[in-house]
ROLO-837456 format. One record per residue (C-alpha): x, y, z; residue number from 1. Coordinates in steps of 0.1 Angstrom, whole numbers, m for minus. Layout:
BEGIN
+-------+-------+-------+-----+
!     x !     y !     z !   i !
+-------+-------+-------+-----+
!     X !     Y !     Z ! NUM !
...
+-------+-------+-------+-----+
***
This chain:
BEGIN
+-------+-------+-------+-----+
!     x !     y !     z !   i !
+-------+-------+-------+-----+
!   112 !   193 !   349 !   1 !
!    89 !   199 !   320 !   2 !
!   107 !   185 !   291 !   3 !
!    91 !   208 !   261 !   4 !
!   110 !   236 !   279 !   5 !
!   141 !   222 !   272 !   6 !
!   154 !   235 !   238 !   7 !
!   170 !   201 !   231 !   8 !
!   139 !   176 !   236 !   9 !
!   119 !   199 !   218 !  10 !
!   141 !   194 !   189 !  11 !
!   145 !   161 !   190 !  12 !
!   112 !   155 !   197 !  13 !
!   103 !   175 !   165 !  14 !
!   126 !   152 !   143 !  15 !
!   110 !   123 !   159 !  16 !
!    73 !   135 !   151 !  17 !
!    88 !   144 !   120 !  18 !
!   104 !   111 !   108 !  19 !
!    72 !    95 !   122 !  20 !
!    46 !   113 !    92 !  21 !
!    77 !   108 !    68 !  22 !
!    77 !    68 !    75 !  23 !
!    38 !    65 !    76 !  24 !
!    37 !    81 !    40 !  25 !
!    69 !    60 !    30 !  26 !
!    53 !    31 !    40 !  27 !
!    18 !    38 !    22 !  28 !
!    28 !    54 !   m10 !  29 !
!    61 !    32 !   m19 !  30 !
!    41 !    m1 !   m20 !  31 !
!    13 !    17 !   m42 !  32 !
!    38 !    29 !   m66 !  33 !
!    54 !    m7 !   m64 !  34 !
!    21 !   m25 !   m75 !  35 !
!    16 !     1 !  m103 !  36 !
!    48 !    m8 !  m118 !  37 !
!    50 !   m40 !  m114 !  38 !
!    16 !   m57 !  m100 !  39 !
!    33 !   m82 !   m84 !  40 !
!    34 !   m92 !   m46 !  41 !
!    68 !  m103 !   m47 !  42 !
!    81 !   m75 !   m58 !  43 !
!    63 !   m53 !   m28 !  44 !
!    77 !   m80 !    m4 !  45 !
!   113 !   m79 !   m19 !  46 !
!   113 !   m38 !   m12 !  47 !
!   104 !   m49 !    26 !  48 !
!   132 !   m70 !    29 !  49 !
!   154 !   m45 !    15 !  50 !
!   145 !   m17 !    42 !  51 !
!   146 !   m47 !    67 !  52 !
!   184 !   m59 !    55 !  53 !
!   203 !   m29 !    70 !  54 !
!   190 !   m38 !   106 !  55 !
!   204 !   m71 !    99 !  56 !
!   233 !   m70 !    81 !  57 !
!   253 !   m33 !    92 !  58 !
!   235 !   m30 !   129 !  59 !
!   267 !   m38 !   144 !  60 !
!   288 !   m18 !   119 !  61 !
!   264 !    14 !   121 !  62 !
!   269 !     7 !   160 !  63 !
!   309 !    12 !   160 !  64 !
!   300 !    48 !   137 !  65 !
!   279 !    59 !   160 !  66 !
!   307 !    55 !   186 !  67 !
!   335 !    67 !   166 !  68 !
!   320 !    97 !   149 !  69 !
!   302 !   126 !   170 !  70 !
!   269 !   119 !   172 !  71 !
!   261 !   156 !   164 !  72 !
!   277 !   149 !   127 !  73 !
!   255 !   119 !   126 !  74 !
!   227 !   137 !   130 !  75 !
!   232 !   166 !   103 !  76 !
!   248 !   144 !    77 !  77 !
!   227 !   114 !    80 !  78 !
!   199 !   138 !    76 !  79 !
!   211 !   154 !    47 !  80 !
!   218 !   125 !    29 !  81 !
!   183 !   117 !    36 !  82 !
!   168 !   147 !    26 !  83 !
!   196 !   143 !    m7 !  84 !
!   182 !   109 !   m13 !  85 !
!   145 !   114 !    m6 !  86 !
!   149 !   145 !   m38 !  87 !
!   159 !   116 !   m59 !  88 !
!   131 !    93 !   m48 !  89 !
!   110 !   119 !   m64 !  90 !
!   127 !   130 !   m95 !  91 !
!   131 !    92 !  m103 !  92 !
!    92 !    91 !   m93 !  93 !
!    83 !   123 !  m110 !  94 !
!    96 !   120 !  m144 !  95 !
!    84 !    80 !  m147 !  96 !
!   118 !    72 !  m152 !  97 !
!   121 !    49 !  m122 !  98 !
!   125 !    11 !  m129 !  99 !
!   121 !   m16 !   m99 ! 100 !
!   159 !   m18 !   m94 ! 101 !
!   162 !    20 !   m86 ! 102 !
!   136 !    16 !   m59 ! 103 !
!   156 !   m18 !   m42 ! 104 !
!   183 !     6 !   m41 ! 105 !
!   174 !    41 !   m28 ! 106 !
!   149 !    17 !     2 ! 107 !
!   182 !    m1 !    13 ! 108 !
!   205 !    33 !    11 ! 109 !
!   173 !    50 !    30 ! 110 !
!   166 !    25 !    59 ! 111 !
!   206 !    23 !    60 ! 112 !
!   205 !    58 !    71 ! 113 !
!   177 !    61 !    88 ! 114 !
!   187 !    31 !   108 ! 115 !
!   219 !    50 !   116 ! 116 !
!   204 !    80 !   122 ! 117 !
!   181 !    66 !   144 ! 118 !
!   215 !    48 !   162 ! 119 !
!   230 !    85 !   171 ! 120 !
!   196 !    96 !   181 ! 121 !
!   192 !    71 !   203 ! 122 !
!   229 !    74 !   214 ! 123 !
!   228 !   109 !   218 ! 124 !
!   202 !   113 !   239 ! 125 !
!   223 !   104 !   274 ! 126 !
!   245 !   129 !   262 ! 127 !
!   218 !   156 !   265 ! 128 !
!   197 !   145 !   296 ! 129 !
!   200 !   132 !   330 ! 130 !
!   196 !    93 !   339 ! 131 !
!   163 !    98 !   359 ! 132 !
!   148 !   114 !   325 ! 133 !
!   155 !    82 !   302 ! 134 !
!   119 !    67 !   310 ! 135 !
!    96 !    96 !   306 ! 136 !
!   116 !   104 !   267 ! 137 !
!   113 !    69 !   257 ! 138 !
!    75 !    70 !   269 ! 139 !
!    68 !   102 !   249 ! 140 !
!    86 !    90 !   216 ! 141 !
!    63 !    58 !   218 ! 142 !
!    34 !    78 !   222 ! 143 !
!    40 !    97 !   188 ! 144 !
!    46 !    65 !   171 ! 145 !
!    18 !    45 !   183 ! 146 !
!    m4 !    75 !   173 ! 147 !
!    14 !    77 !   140 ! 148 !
!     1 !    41 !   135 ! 149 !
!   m32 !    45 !   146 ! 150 !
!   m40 !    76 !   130 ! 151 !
!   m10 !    79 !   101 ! 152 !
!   m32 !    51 !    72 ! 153 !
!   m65 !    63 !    81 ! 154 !
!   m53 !    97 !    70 ! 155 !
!   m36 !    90 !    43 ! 156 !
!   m56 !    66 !    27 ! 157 !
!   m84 !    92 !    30 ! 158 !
!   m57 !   124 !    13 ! 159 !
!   m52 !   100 !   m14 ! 160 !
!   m85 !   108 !   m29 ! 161 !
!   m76 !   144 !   m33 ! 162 !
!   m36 !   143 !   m32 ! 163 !
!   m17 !   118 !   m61 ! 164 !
!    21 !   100 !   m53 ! 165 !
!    40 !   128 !   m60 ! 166 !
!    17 !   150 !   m33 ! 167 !
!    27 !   131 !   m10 ! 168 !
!    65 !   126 !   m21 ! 169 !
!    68 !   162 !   m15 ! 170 !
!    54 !   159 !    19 ! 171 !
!    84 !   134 !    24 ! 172 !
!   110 !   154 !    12 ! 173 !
!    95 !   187 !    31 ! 174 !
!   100 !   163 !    60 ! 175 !
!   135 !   156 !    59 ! 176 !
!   148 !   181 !    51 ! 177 !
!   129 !   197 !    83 ! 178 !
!   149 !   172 !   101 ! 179 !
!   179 !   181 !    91 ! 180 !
!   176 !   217 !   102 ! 181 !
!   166 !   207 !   130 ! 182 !
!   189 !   186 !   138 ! 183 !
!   216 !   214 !   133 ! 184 !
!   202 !   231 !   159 ! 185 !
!   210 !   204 !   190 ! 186 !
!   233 !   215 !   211 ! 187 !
!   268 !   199 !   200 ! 188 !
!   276 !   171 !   223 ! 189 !
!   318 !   155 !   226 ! 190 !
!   332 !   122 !   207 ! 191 !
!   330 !    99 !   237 ! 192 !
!   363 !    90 !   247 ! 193 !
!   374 !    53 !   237 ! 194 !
!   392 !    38 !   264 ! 195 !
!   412 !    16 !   237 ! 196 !
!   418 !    21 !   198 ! 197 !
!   406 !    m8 !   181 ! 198 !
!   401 !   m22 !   147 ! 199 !
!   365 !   m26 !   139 ! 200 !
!   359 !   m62 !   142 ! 201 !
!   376 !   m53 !   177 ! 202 !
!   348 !   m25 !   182 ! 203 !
!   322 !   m49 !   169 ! 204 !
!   334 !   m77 !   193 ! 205 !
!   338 !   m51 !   221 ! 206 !
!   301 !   m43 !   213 ! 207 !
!   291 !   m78 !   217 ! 208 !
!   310 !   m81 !   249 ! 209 !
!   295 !   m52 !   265 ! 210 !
!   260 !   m63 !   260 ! 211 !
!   270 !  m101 !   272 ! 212 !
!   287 !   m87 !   307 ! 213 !
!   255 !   m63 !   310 ! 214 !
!   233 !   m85 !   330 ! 215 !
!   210 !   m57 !   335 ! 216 !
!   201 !   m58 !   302 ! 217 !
!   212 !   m90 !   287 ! 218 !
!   181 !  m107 !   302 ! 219 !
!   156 !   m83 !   286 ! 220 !
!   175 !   m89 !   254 ! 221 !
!   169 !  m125 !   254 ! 222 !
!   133 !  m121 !   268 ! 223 !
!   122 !   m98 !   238 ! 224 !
!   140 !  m118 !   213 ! 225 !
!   115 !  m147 !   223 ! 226 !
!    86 !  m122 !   228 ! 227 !
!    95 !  m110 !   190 ! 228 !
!    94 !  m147 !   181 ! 229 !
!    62 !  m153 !   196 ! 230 !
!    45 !  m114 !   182 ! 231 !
!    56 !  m126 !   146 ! 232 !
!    39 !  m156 !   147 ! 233 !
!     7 !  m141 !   154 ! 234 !
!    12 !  m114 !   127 ! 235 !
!    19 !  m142 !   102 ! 236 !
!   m14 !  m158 !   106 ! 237 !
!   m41 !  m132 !   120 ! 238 !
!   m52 !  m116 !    91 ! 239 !
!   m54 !  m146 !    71 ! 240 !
!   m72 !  m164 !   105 ! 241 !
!   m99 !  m135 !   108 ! 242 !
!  m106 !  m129 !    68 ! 243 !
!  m104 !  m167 !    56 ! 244 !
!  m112 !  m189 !    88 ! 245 !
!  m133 !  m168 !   106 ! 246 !
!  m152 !  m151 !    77 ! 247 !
!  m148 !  m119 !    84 ! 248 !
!  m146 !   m87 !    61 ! 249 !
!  m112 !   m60 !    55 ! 250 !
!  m128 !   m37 !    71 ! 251 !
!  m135 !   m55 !   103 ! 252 !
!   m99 !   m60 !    97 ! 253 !
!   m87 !   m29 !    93 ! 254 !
!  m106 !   m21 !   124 ! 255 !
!   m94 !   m50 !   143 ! 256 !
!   m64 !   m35 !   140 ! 257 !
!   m69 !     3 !   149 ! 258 !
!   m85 !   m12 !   180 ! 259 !
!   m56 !   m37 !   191 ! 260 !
!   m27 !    m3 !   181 ! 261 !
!   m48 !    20 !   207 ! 262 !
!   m29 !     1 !   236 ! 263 !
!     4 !    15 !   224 ! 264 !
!   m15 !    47 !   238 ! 265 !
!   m22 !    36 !   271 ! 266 !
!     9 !    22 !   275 ! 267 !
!    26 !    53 !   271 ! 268 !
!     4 !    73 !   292 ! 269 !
!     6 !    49 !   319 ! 270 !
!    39 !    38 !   324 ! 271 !
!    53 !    74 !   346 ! 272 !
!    20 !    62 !   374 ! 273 !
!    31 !    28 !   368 ! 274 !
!    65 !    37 !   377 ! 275 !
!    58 !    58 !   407 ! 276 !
!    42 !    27 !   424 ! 277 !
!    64 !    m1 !   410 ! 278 !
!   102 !    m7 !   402 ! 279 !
!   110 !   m11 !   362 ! 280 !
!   118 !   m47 !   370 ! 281 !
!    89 !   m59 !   387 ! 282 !
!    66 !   m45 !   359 ! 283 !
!    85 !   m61 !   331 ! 284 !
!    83 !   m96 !   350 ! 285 !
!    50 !   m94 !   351 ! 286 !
!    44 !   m85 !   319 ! 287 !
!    46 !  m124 !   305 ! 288 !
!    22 !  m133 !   330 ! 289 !
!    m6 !  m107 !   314 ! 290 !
!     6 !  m121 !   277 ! 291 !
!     4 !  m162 !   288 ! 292 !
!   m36 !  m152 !   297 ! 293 !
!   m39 !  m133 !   266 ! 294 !
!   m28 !  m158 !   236 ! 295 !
!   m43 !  m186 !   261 ! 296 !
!   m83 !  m167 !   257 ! 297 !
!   m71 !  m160 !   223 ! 298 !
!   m70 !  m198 !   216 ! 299 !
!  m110 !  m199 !   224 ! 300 !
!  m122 !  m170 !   204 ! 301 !
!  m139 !  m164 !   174 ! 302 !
!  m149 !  m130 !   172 ! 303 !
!  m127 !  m101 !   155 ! 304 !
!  m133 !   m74 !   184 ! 305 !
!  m127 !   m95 !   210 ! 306 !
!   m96 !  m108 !   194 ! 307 !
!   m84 !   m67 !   184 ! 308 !
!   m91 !   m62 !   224 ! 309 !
!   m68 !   m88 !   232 ! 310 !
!   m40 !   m79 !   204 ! 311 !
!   m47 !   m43 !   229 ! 312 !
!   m36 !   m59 !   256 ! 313 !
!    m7 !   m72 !   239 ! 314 !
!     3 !   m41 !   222 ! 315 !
!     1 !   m26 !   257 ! 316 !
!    28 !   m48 !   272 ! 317 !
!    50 !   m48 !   238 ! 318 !
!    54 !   m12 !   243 ! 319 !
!    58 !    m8 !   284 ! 320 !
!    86 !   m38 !   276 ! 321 !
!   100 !   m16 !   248 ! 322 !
!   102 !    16 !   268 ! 323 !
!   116 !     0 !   301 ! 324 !
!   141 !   m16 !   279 ! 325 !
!   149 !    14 !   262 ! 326 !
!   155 !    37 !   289 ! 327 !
!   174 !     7 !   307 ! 328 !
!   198 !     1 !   272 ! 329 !
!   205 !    38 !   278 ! 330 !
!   209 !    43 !   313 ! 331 !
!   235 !    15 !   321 ! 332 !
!   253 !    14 !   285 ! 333 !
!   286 !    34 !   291 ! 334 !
!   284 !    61 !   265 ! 335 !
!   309 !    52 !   245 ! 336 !
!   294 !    18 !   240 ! 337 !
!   258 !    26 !   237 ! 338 !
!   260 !    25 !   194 ! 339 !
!   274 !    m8 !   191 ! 340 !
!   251 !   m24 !   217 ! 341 !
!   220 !    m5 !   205 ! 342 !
!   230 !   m17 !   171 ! 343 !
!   237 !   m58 !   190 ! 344 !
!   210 !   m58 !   204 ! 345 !
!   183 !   m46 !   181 ! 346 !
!   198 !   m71 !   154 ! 347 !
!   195 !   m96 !   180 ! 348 !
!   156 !   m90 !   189 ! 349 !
!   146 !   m81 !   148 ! 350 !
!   162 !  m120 !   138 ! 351 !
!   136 !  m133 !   156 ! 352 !
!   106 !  m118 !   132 ! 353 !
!   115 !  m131 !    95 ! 354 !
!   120 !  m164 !   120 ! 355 !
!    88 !  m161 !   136 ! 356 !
!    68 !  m149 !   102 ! 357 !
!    82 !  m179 !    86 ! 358 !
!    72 !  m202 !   110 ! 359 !
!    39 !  m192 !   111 ! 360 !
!    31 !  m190 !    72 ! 361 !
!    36 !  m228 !    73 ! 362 !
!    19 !  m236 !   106 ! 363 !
!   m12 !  m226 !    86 ! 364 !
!    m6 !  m246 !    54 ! 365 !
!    m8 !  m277 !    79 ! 366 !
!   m19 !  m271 !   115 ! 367 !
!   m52 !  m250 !   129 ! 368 !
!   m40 !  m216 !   135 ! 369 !
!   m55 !  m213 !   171 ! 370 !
!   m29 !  m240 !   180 ! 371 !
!    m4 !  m212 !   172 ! 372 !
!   m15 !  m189 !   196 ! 373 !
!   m11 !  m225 !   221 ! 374 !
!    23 !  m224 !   211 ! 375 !
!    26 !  m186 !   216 ! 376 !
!    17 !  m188 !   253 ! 377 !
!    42 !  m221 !   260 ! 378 !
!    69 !  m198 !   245 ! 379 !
!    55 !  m170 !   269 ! 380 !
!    52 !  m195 !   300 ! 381 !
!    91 !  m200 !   289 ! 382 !
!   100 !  m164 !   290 ! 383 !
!    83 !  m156 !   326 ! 384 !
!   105 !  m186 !   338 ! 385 !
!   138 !  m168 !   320 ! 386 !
!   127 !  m136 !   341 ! 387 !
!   124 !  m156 !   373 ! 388 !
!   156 !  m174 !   374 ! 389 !
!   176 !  m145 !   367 ! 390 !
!   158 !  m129 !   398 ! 391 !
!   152 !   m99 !   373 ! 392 !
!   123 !   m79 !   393 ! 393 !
!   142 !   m77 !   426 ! 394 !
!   185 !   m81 !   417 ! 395 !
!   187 !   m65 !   375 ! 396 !
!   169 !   m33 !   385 ! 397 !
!   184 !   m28 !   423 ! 398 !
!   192 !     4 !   422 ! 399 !
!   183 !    17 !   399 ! 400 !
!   149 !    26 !   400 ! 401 !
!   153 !    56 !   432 ! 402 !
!   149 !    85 !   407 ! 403 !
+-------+-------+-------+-----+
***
């Protein structure tokens, strides 16, 4: 079945695409603005660790109101708040009224949301389509957002000459509130029933249980929580291995990294053939084996394209993992579930970066930073071992892959 025919996935798809332009210009204009007002790094890294706290600290509790409320609601409100909030963003913008504390809060109330809103989205989703359809969605999604990246500061940064902040605000706002009409168009799905009432510390640890039990998708969970570790690592020290160690300019930069984002493409391309030859479970445990050979000839190199290459190859795998996780999460999730163990898990796997970024920023105060991508394929080596012994190729996916 051709899924733009279906009413539904075009609609969602829409808001996706949507919400994708929205966060690119979010993410380019805000930290202009920041430096403007304040010219201070700290204060741009402070408003990324406020639209990274939500994730953190209400994942689990934006879980158990995904699975109490109707996701439909979720959708329509969430979005209008949005829409609501984004309005403010530009008045406060608009009339140079804004000070650094109104920005801390409207980025923490807008990933809030839009981590929410993102929750029922994902939640709904199962609602709308059959099991057999899970992959091919999640493989189109990632396709927008990995063109999004590619594309999304290229473009901007070259509007900027012609368009100012508050251009580009209005942009944002036109976007959400095109989401939210949208998303009052989706069919209107049930409440799923809740076998037992509980309080929500009992949802939360009902959550927590859920995802435990789920050996299907436990191991995965613990596999890309490493694999985050290791990815933020890298990210930590690359751009200051390619500009300061290995000489090289911001451009050659910036073009490393359009080169190593066009796997995301591929990926998302390839993963339906990949899928018609292989089950889900014997590509993901194979995927470490493709990473361990990538940080290991990353250790040897000294040249920026070959390294945005291999960062390619790496992107490739990070985003076949995420789509066969994705479409695994909501395959054997029972419905009524699926919020508070989308929201688990995905506070589980993001704890792992401010870990991994950490640990990297002082690796280069003291060590060579090749020795970090060393390190990077030992925790890899680890992780294909993890997928082994659970017998995760030929027992998780059993099953499940004769769609």
């Amino acid at each position: 079945m051709n899924l733009f025919a279906n009413k539904n996935f075009l609609l969602i798809y829409s808001i996706n695409l949507l919400g994708t332009i929205s966060g690119l210009i979010y993410t380019f204009i805000i930290p202009l603005i920041l430096y403007d007002l304040t010219n201070s790094a700290f204060a741009m890294s402070t408003m990324r660790m406020m639209e990274f706290l939500p994730n953190v600290l209400l994942g689990m509790l934006a879980g158990v109101l995904v699975d109490r409320v109707n996701r439909n609601f979720m959708l329509v409100y969430g979005g209008l708040l949005k829409f609501l909030l984004s309005i403010v963003l530009l008045i406060a913008i608009s009339t140079e009224e804004v000070v650094l504390w109104h920005l801390y809060i409207l980025g923490f109330l807008l990933a809030t949301i839009g981590y929410t809103v993102g929750n029922a989205s994902n939640a709904i989703i199962p609602q709308l389509f059959e099991k057999s359809q899970m992959t091919a969605i999640q493989a189109k999604f990632s396709l927008v957002n990995t063109l999004g990246s590619i594309i999304g500061p290229a473009l901007t940064g070259a509007l900027l000459i012609w368009l100012s902040y508050n251009h580009f605000l209005w942009i944002y706002v036109i976007c959400m509130g095109m989401c939210w009409l949208l998303a009052t168009k989706i069919e209107r799905t049930d409440i799923p029933v809740q076998p037992t009432k509980l309080s929500i510390w009992g949802d939360m640890k009902e959550g927590i249980y859920a995802l435990i039990e789920n050996k299907t998708l436990l191991t995965p969970t613990v596999t890309i929580l490493i694999s985050n570790f290791a990815s933020s690592l890298c990210i930590g020290v690359q751009a200051f291995y390619v500009l300061d160690v290995l000489g090289n300019t911001e451009e050659q930069l910036g073009m490393m990294y359009t080169i190593s984002a066009i796997g995301g493409i591929f990926a998302a391309k390839t993963i339906l053939p990949l899928r018609k030859k292989f089950r889900r479970g014997q590509i993901y445990s194979q995927l470490p084996i493709i990473d361990l050979l990538v940080f290991l000839i990353l250790f040897t190199l000294d040249s920026w394209v070959l390294i945005g290459l291999l960062f390619a190859i790496r992107t490739y795998t990070s985003v076949v993992t995420n789509i066969i996780y994705s479409a695994i999460r909501q395959e054997t999730t029972p419905n009524h579930l699926l919020g508070r163990v989308a929201g688990t898990s995905s506070m589980l796997m993001k704890l792992a970066v401010p870990a991994g970024l950490l640990v990297g920023g002082l690796w280069a105060e003291v060590w060579p930073i090749p020795y970090v991508f060393l390190f990077c394929a030992i925790i890899t080596l680890v992780n294909y071992i993890v997928l082994k012994r659970a017998m995760f190729s030929l027992a998780s996916f059993l099953g499940l892959d004769k769609d």
